[in-house]
N, C-alpha and C positions, 0 to 999 in steps of 0.2 A: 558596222559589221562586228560579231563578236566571234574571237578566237580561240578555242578550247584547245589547250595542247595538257598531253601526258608530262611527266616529268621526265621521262626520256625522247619525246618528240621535241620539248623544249631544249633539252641540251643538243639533240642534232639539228635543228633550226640554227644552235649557236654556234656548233662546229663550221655547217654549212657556211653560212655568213664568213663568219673567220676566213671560214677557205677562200670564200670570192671576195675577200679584203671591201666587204658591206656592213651594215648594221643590219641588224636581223628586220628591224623597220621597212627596210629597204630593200632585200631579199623576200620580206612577202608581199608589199606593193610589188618587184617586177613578175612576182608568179601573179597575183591579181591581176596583170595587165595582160597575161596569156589566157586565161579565161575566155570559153568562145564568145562569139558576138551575140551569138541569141541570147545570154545569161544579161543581157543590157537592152536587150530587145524585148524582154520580158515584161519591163515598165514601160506602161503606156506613155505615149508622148502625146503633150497636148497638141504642138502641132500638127498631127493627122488627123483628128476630128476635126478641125478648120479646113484642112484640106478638103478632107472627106467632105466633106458637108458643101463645099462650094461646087461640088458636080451635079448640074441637074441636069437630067435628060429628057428630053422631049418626046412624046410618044406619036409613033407620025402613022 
């Protein structure tokens, strides 16, 4: 993932951090970790096509 900050978005990243006694590294992994769940839902997992694929159903 790649981060574009302004020169002033960069120094309030740093204040912020500072404040919550973090490294700004670590201040943006825990906002990454608030991010909803569908933004992770969005990549396909291979395990549902195995799933998927293992239901047949019979036509009666």
């Amino acid at each position: 993932m790649t981060i574009r900050l302004t020169d002033f978005e960069k120094k309030q990243l740093e204040q912020e951090a500072e404040r919550r006694g973090m490294t700004q590294s670590s201040l943006l992994r825990s906002l990454i970790t608030r991010f909803p769940v569908r933004v992770a839902s969005a990549v396909p997992n291979p395990r549902d096509s195995v799933r998927d694929s293992s239901h047949t159903h019979a036509a009666h």
